[in-house]
N, C-alpha and C positions, 0 to 999 in steps of 0.2 A: 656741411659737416654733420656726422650722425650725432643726434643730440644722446645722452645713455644716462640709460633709466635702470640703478644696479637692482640686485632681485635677490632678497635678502633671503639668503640661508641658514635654516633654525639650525642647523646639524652638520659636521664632515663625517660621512659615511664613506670607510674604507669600501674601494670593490674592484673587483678582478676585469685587468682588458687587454687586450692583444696591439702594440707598436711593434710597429717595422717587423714582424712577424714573432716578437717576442713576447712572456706572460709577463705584464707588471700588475701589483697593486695600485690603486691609485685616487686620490681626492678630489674632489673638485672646491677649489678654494675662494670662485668668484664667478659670477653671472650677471651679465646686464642684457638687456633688448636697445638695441638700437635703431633710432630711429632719423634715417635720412632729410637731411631739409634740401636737399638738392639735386638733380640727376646726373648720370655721368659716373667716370670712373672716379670710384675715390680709396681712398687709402686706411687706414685704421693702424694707429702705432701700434709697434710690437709693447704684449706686459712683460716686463722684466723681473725674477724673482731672483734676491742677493739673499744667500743661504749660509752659516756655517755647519762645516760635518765634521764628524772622525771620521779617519779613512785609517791604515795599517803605513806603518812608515820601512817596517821591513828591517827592524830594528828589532831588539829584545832587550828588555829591563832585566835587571841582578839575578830576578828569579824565573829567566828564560820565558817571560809570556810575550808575547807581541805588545810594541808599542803603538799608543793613536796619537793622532796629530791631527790637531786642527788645521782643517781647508776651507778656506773663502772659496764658493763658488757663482755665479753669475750665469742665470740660465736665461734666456728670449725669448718668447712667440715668433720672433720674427715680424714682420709687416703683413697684413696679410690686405687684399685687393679685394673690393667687391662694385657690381655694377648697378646702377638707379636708374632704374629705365624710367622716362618722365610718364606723367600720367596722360595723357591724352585730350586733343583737342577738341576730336570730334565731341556733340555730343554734351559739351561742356557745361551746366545751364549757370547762368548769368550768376546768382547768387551764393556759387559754390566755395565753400570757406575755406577749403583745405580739409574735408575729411575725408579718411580713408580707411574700409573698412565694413563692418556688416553692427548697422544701428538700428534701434527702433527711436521714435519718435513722440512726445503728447505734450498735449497744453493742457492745463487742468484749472478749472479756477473752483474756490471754495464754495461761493455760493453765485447765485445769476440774478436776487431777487433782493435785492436792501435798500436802504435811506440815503438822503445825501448828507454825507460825513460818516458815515459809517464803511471802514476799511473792509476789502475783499483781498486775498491772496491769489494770484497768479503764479502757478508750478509750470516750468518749461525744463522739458528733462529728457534728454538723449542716453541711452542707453543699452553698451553692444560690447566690442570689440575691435579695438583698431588704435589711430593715434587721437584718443581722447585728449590728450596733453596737449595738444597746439591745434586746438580749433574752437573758436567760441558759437555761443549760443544764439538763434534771432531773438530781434529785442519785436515783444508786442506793439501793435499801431492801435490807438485807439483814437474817439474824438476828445477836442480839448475838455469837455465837460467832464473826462474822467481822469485825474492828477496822475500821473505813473511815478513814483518813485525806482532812486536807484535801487537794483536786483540784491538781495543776498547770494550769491556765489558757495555753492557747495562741490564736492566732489567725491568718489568712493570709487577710487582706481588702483588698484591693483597688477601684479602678473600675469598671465595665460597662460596656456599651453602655447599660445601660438602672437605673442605680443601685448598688449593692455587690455583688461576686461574692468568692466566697472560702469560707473555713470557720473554723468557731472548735472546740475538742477542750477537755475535759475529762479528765484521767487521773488514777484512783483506786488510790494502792496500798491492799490490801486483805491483812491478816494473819490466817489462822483461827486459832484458840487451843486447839481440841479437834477430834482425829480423830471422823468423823461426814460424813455426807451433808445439804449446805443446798442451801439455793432465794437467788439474787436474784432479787428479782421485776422483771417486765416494766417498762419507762420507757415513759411515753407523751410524745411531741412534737407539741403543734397551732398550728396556722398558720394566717395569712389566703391562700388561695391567689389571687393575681391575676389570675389566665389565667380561673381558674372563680368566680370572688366568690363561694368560698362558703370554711366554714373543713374545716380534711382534719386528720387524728390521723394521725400512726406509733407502730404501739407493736413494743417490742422484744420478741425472745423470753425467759421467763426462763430464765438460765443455773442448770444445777446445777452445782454445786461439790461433789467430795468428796476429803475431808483424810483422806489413805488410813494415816496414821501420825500419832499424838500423844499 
């Protein structure tokens, strides 16, 4: 089913457009991006807009002017049909989450050089265009001598031109527990890239950490 992400309209601007070869005015009253969770043909209900109008009844009041009358009307979209080509096998690499789209990649830690008990932040943050909404973030591997706590979860997603732009972060505070030189190892990120159909990996570099007192 297309999941729909509405796309909030500050203003209804009147403007000029040409149906079935005729000039109408016309609104635009709602907008979403949708976003498929499945391939295949699928269907998308019609919107239905229930309106009341004056319309001329063909009638004339005491002092000969046209009478109006109120009309309930019931306008449709219709259904309309679209197709989910699945993404592809080939090519596929092993840890790919479901993203699709054109992302950049980084792991950032605050510092690389402190005490044991003394907390560092780890920033893991994707950042691009595509379905940011349904796909999570790699979680760091470290050794046990560094505690990982759970992530704060951030996100700053928005509209596009052309589907979801924005970023979503992950931050790890992380506590060593013994003076020593560690490794996190490298985060891999892969993606469906749209511009190239084919799938792209970013991997991070790994950070050493060393806990210069404990």
């Amino acid at each position: 089913k297309p999941l729909n992400n509405p796309v909030e309209l500050k203003q209804q601007i009147i403007e000029q457009g040409t149906y079935q070869g005729q000039q109408y005015r016309y609104i635009v009253l709602r907008k979403v991006i949708l976003m498929p969770q499945e391939s295949g043909n699928l269907e998308i209900e019609p919107m239905v807009l229930d309106i009341e109008t004056e319309l001329p009844t063909g009638r004339r009041d005491f002092f000969g002017y046209p009478e109006m009358g109120i009309v309930r009307k019931v306008f449709s979209s219709g259904k309309k049909k679209i197709q989910v080509k699945p993404l592809p096998e080939k090519g596929k690499p092993e840890d790919f989450g479901g993203a699709v789209g054109q992302f950049s990649f980084k792991v950032t830690p605050s510092t690389t050089s402190l005490k044991a008990g003394e907390p560092l932040t780890l920033t893991v943050t994707v950042e691009g265009k595509g379905n940011l909404n349904l796909f999570s973030l790699p979680q760091p591997i470290a050794p046990p001598a560094l505690e990982i706590y759970d992530p704060i979860n951030s996100e700053n997603i928005g509209p596009g031109a052309n589907g979801l732009q924005g970023s979503k972060t992950d931050k790890y505070t992380i506590i060593p527990q013994y003076k020593g030189d560690y490794l996190i190892k490298p985060l891999r990120f892969s993606y469906f890239d749209l511009a190239t159909n084919t799938y792209k990996t970013i991997t991070s570099e790994a950070i050493p950490i060393a806990v210069i007192d404990g």
